[in-house]
C-alpha positions in Angstrom: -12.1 -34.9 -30.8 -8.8 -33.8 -30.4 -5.6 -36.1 -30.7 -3.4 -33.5 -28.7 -5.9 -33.3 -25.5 -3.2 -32.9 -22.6 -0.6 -31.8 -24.8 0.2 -28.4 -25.3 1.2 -27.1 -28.9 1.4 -23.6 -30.7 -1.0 -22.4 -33.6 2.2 -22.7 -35.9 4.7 -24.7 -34.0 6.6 -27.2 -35.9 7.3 -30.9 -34.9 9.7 -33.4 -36.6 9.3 -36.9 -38.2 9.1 -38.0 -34.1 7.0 -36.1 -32.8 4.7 -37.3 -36.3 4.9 -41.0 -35.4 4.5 -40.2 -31.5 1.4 -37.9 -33.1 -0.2 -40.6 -35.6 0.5 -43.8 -34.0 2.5 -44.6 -37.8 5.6 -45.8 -38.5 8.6 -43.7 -40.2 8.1 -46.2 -43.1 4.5 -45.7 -43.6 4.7 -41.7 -42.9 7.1 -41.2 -46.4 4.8 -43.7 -48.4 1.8 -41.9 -48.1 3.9 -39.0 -48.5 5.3 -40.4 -52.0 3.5 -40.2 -54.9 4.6 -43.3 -56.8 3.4 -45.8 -53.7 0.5 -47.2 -53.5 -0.3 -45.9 -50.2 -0.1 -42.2 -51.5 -2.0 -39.8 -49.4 -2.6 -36.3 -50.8 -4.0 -34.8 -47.6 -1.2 -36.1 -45.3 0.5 -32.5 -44.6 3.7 -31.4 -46.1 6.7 -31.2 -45.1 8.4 -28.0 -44.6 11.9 -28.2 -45.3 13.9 -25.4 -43.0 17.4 -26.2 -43.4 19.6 -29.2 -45.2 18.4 -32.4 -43.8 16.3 -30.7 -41.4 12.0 -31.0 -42.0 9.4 -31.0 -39.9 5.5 -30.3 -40.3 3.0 -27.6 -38.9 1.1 -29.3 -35.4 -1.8 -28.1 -36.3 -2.2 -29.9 -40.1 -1.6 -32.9 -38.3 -4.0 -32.8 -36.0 -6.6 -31.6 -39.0 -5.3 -34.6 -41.1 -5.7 -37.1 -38.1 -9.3 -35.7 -37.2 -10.7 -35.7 -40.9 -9.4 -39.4 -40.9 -11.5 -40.1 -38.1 -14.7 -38.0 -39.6 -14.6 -40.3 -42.7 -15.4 -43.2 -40.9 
């Protein structure tokens, strides 16, 4: 299964907190709790975050879609 069937994406191409939420069906909210260690919601296989400039992030399309597909494979 593959969440990006009829989209088209790049091995490497980058996507920002948006495209992440338009991606993964979360909220902005949720996305840095499971990104924050102290939260009880922690996720250490949600992808990091790639910081390119100040106040500019975004994450790799294709950990995404491998976070989002070993979610669905632990079921």
């Amino acid at each position: 299964m593959n969440m990006f069937t009829g989209q088209t994406f790049q091995m490497n191409q980058i996507i920002n907190l948006k495209e992440v939420i338009q991606i993964t069906g979360l909220s902005r909210a949720t996305i840095y709790n499971i990104m924050d260690k102290r939260h009880k919601h922690y996720d250490p296989t949600f992808p990091k975050q790639a910081n390119f400039t100040v106040g500019r992030v975004g994450w790799s399309a294709w950990e995404i879609n491998q976070w989002i597909e070993s979610k669905l494979m632990s079921r």
